[in-house]
Each structure stands twice: as structure tokens, then as C-alpha cells.
C-alpha positions as a Markdown table, in Angstrom:
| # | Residue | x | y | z |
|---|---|---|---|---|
| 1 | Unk | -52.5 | -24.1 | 17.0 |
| 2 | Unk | -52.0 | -20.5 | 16.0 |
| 3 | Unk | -49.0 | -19.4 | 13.3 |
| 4 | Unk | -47.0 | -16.6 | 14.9 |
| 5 | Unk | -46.1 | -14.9 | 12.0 |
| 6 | Unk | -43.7 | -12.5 | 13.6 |
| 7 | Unk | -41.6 | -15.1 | 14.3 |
| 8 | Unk | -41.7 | -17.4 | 11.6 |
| 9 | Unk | -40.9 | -14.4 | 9.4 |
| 10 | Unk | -38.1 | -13.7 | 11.7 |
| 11 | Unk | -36.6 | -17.0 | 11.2 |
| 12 | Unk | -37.2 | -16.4 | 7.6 |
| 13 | Unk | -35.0 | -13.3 | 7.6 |
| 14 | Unk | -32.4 | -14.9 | 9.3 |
| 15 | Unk | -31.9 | -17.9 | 7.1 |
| 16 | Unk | -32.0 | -15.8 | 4.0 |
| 17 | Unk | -29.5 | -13.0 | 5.4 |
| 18 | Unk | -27.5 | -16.3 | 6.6 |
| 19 | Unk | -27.4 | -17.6 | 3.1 |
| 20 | Unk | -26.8 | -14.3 | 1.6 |
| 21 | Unk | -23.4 | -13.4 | 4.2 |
| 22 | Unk | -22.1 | -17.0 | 3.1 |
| 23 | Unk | -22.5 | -16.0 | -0.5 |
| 24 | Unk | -20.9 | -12.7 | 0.5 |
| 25 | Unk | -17.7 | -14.3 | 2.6 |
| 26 | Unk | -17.2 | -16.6 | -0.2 |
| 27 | Unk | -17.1 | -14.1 | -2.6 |
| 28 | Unk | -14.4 | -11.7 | -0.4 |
| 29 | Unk | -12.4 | -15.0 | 0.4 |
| 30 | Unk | -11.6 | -15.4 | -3.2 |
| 31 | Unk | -11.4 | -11.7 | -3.8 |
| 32 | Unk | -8.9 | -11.6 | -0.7 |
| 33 | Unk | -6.4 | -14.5 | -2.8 |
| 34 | Unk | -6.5 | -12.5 | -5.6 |
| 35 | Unk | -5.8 | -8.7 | -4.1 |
| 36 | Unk | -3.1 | -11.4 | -2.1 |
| 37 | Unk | -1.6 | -12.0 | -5.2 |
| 38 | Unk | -1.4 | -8.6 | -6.5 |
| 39 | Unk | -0.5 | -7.1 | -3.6 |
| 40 | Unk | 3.0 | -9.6 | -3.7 |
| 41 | Unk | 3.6 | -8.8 | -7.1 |
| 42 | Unk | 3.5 | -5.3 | -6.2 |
| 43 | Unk | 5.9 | -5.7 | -2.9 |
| 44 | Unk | 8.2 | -7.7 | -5.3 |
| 45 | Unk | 8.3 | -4.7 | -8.3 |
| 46 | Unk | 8.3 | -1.8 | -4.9 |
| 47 | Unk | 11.6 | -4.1 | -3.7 |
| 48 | Unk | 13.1 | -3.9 | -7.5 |
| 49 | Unk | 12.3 | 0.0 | -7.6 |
| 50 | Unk | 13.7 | 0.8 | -4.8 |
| 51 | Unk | 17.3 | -1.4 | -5.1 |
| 52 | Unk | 17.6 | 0.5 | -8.5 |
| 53 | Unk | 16.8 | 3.7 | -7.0 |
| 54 | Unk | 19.1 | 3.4 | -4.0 |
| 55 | Unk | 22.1 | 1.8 | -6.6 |
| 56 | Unk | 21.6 | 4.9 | -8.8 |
| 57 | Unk | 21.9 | 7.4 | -5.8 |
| 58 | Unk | 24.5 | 5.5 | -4.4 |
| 59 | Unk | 26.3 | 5.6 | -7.8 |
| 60 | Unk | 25.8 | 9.1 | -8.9 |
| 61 | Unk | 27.5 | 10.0 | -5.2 |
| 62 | Unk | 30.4 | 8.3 | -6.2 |
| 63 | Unk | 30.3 | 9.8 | -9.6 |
| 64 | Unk | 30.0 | 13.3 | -7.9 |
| 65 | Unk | 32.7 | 12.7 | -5.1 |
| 66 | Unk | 35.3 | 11.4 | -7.7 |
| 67 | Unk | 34.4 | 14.9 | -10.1 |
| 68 | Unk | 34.8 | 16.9 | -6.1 |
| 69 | Unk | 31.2 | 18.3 | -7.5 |
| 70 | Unk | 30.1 | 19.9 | -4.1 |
| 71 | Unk | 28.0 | 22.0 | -5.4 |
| 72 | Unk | 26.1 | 19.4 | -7.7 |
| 73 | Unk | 25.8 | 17.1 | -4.5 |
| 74 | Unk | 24.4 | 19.9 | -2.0 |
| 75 | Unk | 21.5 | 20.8 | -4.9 |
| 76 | Unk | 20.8 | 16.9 | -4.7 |
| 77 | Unk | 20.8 | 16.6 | -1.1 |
| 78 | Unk | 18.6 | 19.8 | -1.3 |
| 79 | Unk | 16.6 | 18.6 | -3.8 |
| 80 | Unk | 16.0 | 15.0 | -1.8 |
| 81 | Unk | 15.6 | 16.2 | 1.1 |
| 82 | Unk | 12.7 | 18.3 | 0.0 |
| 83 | Unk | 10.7 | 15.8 | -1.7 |
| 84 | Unk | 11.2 | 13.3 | 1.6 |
| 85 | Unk | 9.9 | 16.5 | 3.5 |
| 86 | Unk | 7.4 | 17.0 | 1.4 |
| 87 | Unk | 5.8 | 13.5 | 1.7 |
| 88 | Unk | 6.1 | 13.8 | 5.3 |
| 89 | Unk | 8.7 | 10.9 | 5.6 |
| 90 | Unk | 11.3 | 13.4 | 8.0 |
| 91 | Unk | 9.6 | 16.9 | 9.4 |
| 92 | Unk | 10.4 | 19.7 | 7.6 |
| 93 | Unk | 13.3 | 21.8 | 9.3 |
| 94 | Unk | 12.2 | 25.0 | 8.1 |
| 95 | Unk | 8.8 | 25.9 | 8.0 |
């Protein structure tokens, strides 16, 4: 009986490229947990930002309404408005 060498190389390859994509998925399982992790910690800290952000808008408002600074609160508007046009997050009116 006669080796065939192109298969039994074959079925070589594929146990080794088997062995090596388990070593692989193990690897990007525990890599996955871990960017998991971070990724909550970052959603938390994005959720803290942003209630601070939206408290200190919301109180400079008041602050601007109670001085009847129109002025001051159009510039803000203006000023908002263009950065949130800028990163695309509403078209820009003007262009």
C-alpha cells in the first residue's frame, strides 16, 4: 500500500491550522471580556460626562435668562450649534 502524500499532508495542515484557530478564539474570547469591561467603564464615565454637561448647560440657561442676557445666550446657541454642525450630529443650515 502506497502513502498519498498529498493527502496525508493535507490532513496535516488542517489539524495544525485547527489547533492554531482554537489557540486564536481562545485568545479573542478573553480579549473580548476584557475590551467588555472597558468598554462599560467607558459607557458609565460617557453617562457621567454627559449628565454634568447637560446640568451645566441647563444651569448656565437659567443663569442667563434670570440676568435677561440675550445676547450672551444667542452667542451660545451660536456657538453650540456650530460645534453639533460641525461633527455632523444636525446638517449644517448654511453652507
Amino acid at each position: 500500500m502506497e502513502i498519498n502524500w498529498v493527502i496525508l499532508g493535507w490532513l496535516i495542515d488542517m489539524t495544525l491550522n485547527g489547533f492554531v484557530w482554537l489557540i486564536i478564539a481562545a485568545f479573542s474570547l478573553i480579549l473580548i471580556d476584557i475590551s467588555e469591561k472597558w468598554t462599560r467603564k467607558a459607557i458609565k464615565w460617557m453617562d457621567k460626562a454627559d449628565k454634568w454637561i447637560r446640568k451645566f448647560i441647563d444651569d448656565s440657561f437659567e443663569w442667563i435668562q434670570k440676568k435677561n442676557l440675550t445676547i450672551l445666550s444667542s452667542v451660545i446657541l451660536l456657538i453650540i450649534f456650530g460645534i453639533l454642525a460641525q461633527q455632523g450630529i444636525i446638517p449644517k443650515l448654511i453652507t
